[in-house]
VOGU-3710 file (C-alpha; in Angstrom, 3 decimals, decimal comma):
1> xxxxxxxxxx> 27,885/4,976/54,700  26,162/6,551/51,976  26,124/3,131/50,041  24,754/1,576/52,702  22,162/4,029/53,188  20,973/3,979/49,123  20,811/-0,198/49,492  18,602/0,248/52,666  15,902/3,208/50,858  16,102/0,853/47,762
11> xxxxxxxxxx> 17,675/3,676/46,311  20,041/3,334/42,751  24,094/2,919/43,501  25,576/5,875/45,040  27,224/7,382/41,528  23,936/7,738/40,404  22,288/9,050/43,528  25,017/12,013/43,407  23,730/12,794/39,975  20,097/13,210/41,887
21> xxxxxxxxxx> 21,652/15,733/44,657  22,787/19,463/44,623  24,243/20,076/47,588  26,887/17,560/48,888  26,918/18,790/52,763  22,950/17,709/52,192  23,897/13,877/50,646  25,971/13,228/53,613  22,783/14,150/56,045  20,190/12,439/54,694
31> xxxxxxxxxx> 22,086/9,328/54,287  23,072/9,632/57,659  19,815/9,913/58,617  18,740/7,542/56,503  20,914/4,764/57,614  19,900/5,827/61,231  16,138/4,452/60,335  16,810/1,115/59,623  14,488/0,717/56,998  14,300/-2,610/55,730
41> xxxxxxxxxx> 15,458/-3,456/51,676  12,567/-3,942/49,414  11,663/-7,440/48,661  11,585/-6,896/44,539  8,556/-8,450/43,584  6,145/-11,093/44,947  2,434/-9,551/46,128  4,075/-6,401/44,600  2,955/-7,465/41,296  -0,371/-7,759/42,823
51> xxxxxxxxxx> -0,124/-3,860/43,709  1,630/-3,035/40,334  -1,750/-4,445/38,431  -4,223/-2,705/40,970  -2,612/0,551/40,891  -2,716/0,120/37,041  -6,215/-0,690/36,690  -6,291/2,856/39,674  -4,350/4,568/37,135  -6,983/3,443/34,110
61> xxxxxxxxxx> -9,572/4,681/35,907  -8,626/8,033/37,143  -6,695/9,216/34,265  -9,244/7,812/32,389  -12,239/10,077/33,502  -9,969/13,197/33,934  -8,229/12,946/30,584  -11,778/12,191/29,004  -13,280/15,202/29,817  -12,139/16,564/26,567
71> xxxxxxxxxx> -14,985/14,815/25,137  -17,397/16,191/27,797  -16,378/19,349/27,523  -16,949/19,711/23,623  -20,858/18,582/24,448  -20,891/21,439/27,457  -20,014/24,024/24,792  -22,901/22,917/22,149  -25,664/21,982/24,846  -25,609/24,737/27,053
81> xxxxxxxxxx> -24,282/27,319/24,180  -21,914/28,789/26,773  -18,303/30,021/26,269  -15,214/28,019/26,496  -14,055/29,264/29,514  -17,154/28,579/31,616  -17,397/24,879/30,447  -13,700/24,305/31,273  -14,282/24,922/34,670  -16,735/21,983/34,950
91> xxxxxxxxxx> -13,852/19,615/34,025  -10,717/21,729/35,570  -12,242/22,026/39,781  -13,230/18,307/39,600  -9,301/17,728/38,513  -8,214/20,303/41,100  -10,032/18,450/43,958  -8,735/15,519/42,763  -4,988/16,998/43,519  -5,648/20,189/45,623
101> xxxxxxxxxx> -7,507/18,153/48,262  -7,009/14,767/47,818  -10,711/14,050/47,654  -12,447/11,202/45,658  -10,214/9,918/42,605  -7,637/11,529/44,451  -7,615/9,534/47,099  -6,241/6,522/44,651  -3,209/8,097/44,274  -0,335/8,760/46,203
111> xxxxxxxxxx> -1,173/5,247/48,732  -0,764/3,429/45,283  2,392/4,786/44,601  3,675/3,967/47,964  2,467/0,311/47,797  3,725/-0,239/44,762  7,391/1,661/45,410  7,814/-0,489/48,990  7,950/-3,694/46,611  10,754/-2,790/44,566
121> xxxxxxxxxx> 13,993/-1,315/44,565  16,356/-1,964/41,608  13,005/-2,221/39,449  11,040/0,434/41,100  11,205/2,558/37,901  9,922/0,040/35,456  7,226/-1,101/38,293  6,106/2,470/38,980  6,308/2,717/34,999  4,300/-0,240/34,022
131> xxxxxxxxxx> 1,671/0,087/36,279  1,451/3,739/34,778  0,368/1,628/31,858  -2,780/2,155/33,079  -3,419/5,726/32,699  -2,381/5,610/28,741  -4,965/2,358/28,236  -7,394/4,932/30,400  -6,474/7,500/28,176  -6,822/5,691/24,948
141> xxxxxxxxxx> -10,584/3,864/26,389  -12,581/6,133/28,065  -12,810/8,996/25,399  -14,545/6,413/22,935  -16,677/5,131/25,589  -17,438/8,816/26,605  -18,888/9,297/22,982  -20,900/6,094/22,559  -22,578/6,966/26,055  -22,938/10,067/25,008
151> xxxxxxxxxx> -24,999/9,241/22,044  -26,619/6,469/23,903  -27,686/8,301/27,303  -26,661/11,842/27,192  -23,943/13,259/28,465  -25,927/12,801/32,363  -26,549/9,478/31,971  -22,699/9,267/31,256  -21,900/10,510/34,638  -24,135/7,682/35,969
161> xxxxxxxxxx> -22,164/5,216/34,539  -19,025/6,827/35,386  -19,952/6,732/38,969  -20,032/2,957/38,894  -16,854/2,364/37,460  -14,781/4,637/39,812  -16,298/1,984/42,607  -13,822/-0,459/40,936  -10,880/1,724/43,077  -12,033/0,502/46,287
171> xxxxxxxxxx> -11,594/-3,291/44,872  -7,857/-2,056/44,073  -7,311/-0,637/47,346  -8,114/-3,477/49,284  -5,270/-5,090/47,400  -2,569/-3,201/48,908  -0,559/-4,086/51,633  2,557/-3,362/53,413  5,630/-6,144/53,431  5,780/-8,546/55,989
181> xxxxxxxxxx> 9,082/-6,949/56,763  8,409/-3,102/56,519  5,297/-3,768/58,594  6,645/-5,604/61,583  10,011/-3,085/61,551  6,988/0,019/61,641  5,166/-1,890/64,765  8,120/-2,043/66,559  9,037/1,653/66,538  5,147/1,948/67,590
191> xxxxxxxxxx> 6,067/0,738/70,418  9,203/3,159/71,682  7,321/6,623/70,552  5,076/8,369/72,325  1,368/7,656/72,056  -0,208/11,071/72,636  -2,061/12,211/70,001  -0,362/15,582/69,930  2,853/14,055/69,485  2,115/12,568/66,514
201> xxxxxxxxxx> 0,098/15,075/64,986  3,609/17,083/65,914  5,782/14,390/64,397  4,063/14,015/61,360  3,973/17,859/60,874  7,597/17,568/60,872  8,472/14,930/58,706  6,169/16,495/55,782  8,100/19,809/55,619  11,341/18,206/55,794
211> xxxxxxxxxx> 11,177/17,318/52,402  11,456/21,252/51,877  15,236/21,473/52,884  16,417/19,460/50,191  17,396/21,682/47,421  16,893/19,062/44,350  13,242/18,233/45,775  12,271/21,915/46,205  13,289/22,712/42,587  12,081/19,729/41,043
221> xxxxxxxxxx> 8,495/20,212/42,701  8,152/24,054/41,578  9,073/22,829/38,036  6,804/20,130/38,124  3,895/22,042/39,405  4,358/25,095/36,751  4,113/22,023/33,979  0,421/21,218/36,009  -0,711/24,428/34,665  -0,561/23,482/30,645
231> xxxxxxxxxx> 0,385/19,482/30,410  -3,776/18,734/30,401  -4,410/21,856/28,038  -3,804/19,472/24,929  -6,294/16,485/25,967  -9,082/19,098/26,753  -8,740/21,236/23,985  -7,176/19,246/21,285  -10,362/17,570/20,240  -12,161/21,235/20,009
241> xxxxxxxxxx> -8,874/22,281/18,032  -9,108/19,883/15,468  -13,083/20,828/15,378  -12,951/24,024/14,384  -10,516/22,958/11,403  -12,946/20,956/9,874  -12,363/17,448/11,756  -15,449/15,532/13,082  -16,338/14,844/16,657  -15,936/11,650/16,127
251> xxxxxxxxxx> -12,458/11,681/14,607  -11,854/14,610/17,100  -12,229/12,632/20,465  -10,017/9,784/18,805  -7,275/12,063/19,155  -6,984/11,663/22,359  -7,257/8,025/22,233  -3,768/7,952/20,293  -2,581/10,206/22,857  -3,134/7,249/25,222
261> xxxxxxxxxx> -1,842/4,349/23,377  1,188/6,132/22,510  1,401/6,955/26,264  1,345/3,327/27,125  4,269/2,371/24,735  5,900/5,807/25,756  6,087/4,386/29,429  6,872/1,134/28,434  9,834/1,944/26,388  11,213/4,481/28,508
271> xxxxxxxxxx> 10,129/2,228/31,788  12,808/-0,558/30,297  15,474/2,587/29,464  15,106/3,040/33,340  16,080/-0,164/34,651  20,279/0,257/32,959  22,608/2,371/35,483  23,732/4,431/32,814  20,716/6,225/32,491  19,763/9,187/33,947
281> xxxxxxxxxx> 15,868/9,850/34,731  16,298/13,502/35,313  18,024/13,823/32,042  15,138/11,737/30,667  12,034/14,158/31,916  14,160/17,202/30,673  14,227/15,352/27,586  10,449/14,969/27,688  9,564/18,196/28,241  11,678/19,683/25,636
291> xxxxxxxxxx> 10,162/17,318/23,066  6,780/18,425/24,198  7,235/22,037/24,342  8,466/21,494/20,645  5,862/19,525/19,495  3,081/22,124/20,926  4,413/24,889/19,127  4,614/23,124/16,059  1,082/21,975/16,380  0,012/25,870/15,983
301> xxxxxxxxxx> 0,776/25,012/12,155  -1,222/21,959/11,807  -4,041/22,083/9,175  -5,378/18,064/8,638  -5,788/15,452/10,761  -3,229/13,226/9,679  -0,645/15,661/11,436  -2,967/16,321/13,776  -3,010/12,648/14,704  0,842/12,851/14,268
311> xxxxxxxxxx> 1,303/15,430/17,145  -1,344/13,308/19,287  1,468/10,561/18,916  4,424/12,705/19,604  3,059/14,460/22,767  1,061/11,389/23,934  4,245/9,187/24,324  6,488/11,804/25,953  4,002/13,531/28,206  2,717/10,063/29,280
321> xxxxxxxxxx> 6,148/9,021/30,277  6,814/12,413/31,968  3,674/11,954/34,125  4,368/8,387/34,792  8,238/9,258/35,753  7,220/12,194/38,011  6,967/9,085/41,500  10,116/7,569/40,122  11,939/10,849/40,362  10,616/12,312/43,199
331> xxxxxxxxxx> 11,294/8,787/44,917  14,832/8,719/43,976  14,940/12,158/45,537  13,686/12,202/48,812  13,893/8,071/49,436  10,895/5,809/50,099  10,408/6,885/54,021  9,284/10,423/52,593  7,824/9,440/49,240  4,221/10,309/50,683
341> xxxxxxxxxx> 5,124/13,747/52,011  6,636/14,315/48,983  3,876/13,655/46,899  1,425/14,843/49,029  2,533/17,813/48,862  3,331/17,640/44,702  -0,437/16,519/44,599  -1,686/19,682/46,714  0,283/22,124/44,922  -0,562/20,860/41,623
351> xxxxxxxxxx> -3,725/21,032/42,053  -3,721/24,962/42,269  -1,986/24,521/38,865  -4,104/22,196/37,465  -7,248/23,611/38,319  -6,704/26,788/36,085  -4,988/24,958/33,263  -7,844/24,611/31,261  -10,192/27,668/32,272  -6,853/29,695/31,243
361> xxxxxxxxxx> -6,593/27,955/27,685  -10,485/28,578/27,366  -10,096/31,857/28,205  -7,218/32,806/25,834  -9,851/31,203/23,263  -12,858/33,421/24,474  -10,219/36,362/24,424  -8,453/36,034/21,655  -11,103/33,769/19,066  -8,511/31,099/18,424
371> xxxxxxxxxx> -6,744/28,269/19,881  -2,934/29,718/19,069  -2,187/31,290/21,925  -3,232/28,562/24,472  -0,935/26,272/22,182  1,542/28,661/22,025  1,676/29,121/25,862  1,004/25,750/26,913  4,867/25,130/24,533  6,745/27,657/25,865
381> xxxxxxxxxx> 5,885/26,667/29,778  7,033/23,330/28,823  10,027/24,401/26,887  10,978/26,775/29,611  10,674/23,588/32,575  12,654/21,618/30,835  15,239/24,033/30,666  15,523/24,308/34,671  15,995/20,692/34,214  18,580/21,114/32,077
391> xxxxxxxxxx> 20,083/23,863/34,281  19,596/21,523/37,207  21,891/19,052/35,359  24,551/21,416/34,340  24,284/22,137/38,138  24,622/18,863/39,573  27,573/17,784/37,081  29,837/20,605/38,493  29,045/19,442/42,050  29,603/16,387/41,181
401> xxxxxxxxxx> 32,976/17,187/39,396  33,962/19,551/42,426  33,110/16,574/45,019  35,539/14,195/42,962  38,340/17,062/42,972  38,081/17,259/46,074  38,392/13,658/47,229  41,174/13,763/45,083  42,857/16,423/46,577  42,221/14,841/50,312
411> x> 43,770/11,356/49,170
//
């Protein structure tokens, strides 16, 4: 039954779905309940390549303009001669809306990782990988664009332009749609529920806190939300880092530019890793984080931009592929029918995170004169999430082992 219920969510083969799982008693529910909902099998491909390219061009976009900031904020600092802390906020409660509320940019996100997930099922990863693409080409763009416009129009006639680019989403969200087959099996349970409006609003309530009672999501989301609070530390303050060490502005905002090209081959590499059985992707973010919180630590030590530029590599191809494998994950968690919940919720508590990430770092700055101890924080939060990945691992293999014993025993 459980097979049957993985094929129907477009979930991987059951072996691998165990590895995903902590509590057994829990697998055999929501398969159950999943095979009880009939939801159709994904239809790999066709207009979903349509939604994989708009959600990338989404992804550009959004990732783009928040990542960019960076750039921004090292004008704030020498225009309005105000401390670090105060100009990080500028950046850090626009990002926060954008995940704590769901408002503007925000809005882009979690129906594009829907669309895009309801297309595939054996390829889901690489789709929801590639079209993550985006955010690294975003990444590596906008910052260089931010400083010509800069120089060009100020940093408010910047915000002009920006303001007519993000009107490119609502092209890409006229692009998604729902499968012919998805669609017409949601209409027809339209028409057996109640219409009331309280029902629904009671129903929905529901299904988005059901996501809490399974263990695996309810760990993985605290872990990933901690991570909120440094992963955008280095693309804000890395440029101002490198500043104060003698690198140019100009050389300084490039930085994050190689953050997002090695992003895109980061996700691209580890996107085709994702598609062989063998492979675990929980294993794979633990691995990412680990290699990040390394890299940040080291980068306390860093002196010249060539190593500077070096660490921009490093940390832009693993923390790119972490962000981009966060939908995969949580996907392969909770199945497609609660993927939205799910990240709904990831988005809203992030954004608590998020919002103080960089206000914290500028702070330790404004507290301490120097950019060590942000660095040196932002390493050991990632070190010590990727740990409770590993943990979770170690975890899940001795449930695993014990369910096998067990079957054993019963045969």
């Amino acid at each position: 039954m459980a097979q049957v219920g993985d094929q129907l969510l477009g979930e991987h083969p059951t072996e691998q779905k165990l590895e995903l799982t902590l509590d057994p008693g829990e697998r055999l529910t929501e398969a159950v309940q999943q095979d009880n909902e009939d939801v159709p099998q994904s239809p790999e491909g066709g207009w979903g390549w349509v939604c994989v390219t708009a959600r990338a061009v989404m992804m550009g976009i959004v990732f783009g303009i928040m990542y960019g900031f960076g750039v921004v904020y090292v004008e704030l600092v020498d225009v309005f001669e105000t401390s670090r802390t105060e100009a990080a906020w500028v950046g850090s409660v626009a990002t926060g809306a954008l995940h704590f509320t769901g408002t503007g940019l925000g809005l882009a996100m979690v129906p594009a990782v829907v669309a895009v997930s309801s297309y595939f099922r054996k390829r889901r990863g690489f789709a929801l990988s590639l079209s993550s693409v985006g955010a690294g080409v975003g990444t590596m763009c906008f910052p260089q664009l931010f400083r010509v416009l800069i120089e060009a129009y100020g940093w408010r006639g910047l915000m002009l332009v920006l303001s007519g680019v993000a009107l490119n989403l609502v092209v890409c969200g006229a692009l998604f749609r729902m499968p012919a087959q998805l669609k017409k099996n949601l209409e027809s349970k339209e028409h057996v529920q109640e219409a009331g409006f309280g029902s629904r609003f009671t129903r929905l309530f529901k299904d988005f806190f059901t996501v809490i009672h399974n263990v695996s999501f309810t760990v993985i989301l605290a872990t990933i939300t901690t991570t909120y609070l440094v992963y955008i530390v280095p693309f804000v303050h890395l440029p101002d880092l490198a500043r104060l060490t003698g690198v140019t502005k100009g050389n300084a905002s490039f930085l994050v530019s190689i953050m997002g090209i090695a992003g895109i081959a980061g996700r691209l590499v580890f996107g085709f890793v994702s598609t062989f059985d063998c492979v675990s992707i929980l294993s794979c973010h633990a691995c990412m984080l680990l290699v990040c919180g390394v890299a940040t630590l080291l980068c306390t030590l860093i002196k010249t931009y060539t190593l500077f530029a070096v660490y921009a590599t490093v940390h832009g191809a693993f923390i790119g592929s972490y962000t981009g494998f966060i939908a995969v994950v949580i996907t392969e968690i909770v199945g497609l029918h609660q993927t939205a919940n799910a990240l709904g919720m990831l988005t809203f508590l992030g954004g608590i995170f998020i919002m103080l990430a960089s206000p914290l770092a500028g702070f330790l700055y404004d507290t301490t004169g120097s950019y060590l101890t942000s660095f040196y924080f932002t390493g050991v939060v990632f070190l010590i999430c990727g740990l409770v990945y590993v943990g979770l691992i170690l975890h899940r293999t001795r449930q695993r082992i014990y369910q096998q014993d067990s079957t054993h025993i019963a045969d």
